[in-house]
N, C-alpha and C positions, 0 to 999 in steps of 0.2 A: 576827526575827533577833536573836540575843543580843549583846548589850551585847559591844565588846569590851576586854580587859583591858590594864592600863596595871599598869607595878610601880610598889611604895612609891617609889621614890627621884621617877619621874617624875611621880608625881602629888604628890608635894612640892613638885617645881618650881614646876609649874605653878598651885601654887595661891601659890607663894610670886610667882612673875612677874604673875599677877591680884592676889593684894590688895597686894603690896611696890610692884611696878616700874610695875603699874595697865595691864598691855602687854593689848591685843585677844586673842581664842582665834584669830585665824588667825597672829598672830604666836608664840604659846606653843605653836603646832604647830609651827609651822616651825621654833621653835627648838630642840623637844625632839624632832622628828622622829617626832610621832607623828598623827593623822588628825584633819583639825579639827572631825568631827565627834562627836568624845568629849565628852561636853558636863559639862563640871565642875561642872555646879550639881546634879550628880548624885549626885557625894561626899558621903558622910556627915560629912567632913569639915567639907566647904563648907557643908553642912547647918548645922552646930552650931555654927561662926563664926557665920551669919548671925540665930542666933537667941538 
């Protein structure tokens, strides 16, 4: 099943409310209204923070 897609602004958020606000993925779903099964450590984003 492919991955499914999230836009820039939201996957901004979301990585700002994990490393800023430090809130859980089933909170950063609900409050970005998107499925909490999108797992942001998936981001290349989040990638390149963490490394």
């Amino acid at each position: 099943m492919p991955t499914p897609k999230i836009n820039m602004r939201k996957l901004k958020d979301a990585l700002r409310l994990k490393l800023v606000g430090g809130q859980s993925h089933q909170q950063i779903a609900s409050a970005l209204g998107i499925a909490k099964g999108i797992p942001l450590h998936t981001s290349p984003y989040h990638r390149q923070l963490n490394h």
